[in-house]
N, C-alpha and C positions, 0 to 999 in steps of 0.2 A: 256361712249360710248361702252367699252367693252364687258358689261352686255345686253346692248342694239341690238347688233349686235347678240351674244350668245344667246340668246334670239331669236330671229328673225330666227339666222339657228337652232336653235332646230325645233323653229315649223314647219319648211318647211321640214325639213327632218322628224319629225312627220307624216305630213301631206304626204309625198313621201311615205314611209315607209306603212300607213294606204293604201292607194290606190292599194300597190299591191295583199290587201284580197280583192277587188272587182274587179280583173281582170278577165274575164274569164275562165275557164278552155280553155288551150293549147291542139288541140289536133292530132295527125297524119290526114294529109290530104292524100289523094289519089292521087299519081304523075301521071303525062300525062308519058304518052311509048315515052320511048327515041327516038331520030330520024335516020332515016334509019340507017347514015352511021358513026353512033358512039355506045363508049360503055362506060361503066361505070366501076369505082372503089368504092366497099364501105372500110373505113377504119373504126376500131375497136380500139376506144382507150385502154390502160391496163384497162382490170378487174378484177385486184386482188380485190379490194374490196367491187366489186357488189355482194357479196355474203351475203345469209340471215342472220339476225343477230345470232340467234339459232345456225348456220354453224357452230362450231369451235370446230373441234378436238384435238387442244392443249388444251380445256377444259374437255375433255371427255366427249361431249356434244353427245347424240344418232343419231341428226338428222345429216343424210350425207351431207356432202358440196352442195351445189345448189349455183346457181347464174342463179339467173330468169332474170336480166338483157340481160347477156349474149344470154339466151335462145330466148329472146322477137326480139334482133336482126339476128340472125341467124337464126328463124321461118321466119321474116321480109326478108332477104335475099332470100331464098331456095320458097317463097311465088313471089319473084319480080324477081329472075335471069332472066327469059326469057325476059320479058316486058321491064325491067330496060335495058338488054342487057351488065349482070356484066359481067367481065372476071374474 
């Protein structure tokens, strides 16, 4: 029975696992403008580690620290302040 059951959740978790290569691509939608009499916060989780892999000057590595993550939200921000209504 043991076998039977392990069995069974292999395949569904197979089967789970397979399904999320045919998901669609995710992708930033276009927000409606906040309303009149409010405003918004965006919060920035830590990104010490959104930084390019190449990035690392403890290796002596040439290319300067970037973190495109970082940058994609803060273009994002500086692009929606007004609309969005951030403080």
């Amino acid at each position: 029975m043991n076998l039977f059951r392990y069995t069974i959740c292999m395949i569904f978790l197979g089967l789970n696992l397979a399904s999320l290569g045919f998901a669609p691509a995710l992708r930033a939608g276009e927000l409606a403008a906040a309303p009149e009499e409010s405003f918004s916060i965006v919060v920035i989780p830590d990104t010490q580690r959104y930084q390019h892999p190449k990035s690392d000057p403890a290796n002596g590595e040439p290319t300067a620290v970037t973190n495109p993550v970082f940058e994609a939200w803060t273009d994002w921000i500086v692009a929606n302040i007004d609309q969005q209504k951030i403080a």
